[in-house]
C-alpha positions as CSV (number, residue, x, y, z in Angstrom):
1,X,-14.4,1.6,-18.3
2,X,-16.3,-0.5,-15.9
3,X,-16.1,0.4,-12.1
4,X,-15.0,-3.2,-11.9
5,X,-12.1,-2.2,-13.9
6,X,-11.6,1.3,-11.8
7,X,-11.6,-0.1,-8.4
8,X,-9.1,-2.9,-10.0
9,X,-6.4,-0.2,-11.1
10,X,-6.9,1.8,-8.0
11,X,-6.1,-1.5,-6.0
12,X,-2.7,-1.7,-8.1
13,X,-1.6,1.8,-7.8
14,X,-1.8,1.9,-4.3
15,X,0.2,-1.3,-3.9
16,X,2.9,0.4,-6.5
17,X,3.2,3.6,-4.2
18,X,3.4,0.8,-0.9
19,X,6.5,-1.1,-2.8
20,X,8.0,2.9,-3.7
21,X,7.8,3.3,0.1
22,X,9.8,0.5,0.7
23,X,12.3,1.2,-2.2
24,X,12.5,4.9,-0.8
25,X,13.6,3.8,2.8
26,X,16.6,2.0,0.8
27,X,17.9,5.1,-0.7
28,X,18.7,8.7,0.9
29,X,16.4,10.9,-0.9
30,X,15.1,14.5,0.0
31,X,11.8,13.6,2.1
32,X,10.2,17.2,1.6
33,X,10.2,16.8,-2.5
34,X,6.6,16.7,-3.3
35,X,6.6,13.1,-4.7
36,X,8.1,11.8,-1.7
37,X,6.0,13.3,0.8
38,X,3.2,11.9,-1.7
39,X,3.9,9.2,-1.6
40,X,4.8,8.9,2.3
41,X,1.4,10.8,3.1
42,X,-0.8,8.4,0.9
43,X,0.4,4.9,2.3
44,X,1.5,5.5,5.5
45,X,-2.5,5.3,7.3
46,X,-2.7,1.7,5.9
47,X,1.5,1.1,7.1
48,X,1.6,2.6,10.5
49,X,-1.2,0.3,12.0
50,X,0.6,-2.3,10.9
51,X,3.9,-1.0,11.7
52,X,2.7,-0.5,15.5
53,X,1.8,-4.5,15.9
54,X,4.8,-6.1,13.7
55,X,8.1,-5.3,15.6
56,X,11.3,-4.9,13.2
57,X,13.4,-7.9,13.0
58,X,17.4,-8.0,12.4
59,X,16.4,-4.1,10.9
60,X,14.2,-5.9,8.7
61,X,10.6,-3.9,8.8
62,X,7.9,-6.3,7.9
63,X,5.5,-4.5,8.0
64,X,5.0,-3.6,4.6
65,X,4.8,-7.2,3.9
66,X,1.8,-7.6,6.0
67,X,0.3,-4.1,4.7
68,X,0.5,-5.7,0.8
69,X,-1.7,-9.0,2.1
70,X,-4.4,-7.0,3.5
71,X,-4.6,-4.7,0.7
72,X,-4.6,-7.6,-1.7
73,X,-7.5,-9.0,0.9
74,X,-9.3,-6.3,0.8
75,X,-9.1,-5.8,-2.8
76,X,-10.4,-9.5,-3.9
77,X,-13.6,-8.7,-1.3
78,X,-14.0,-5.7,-3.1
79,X,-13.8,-6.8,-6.3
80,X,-16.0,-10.2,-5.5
81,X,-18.7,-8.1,-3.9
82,X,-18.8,-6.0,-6.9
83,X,-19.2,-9.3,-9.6
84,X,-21.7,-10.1,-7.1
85,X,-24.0,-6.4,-7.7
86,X,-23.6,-6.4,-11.4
């Protein structure tokens, strides 16, 4: 597996876990249970930055929304600067 490929499947785990986070705040669920807190610890340094400068609309939280376009910025950058080594 190339690191290409790697740094591909990383990018699309991490914005899996980001859409869980949003499904999880739909539904009551125990948030000590170790895939929860998971899953809360791991995305919520690339959410709260974001959740700090987007206020939440008609309860809507936006955030997230915002969070998913930068990741998927940063990941085409990545992944371009990485065609452009090998």
């Amino acid at each position: 597996m190339s690191l290409y490929s790697i740094v591909n499947v990383m990018f699309e785990v991490y914005t899996f876990l980001i859409i869980a986070e949003v499904l999880m705040s739909w539904v009551p669920h125990d948030r000590y249970h170790p895939v929860f807190r998971f899953i809360e610890e791991v995305t919520e340094p690339v959410l709260r930055p974001f959740r700090r400068l987007i206020p939440v609309v008609g309860g809507i939280d936006f955030s997230p929304i915002v969070a998913l376009m930068a990741v998927e910025l940063v990941r085409r950058v990545i992944l371009s600067l990485l065609i452009g080594i090998f």
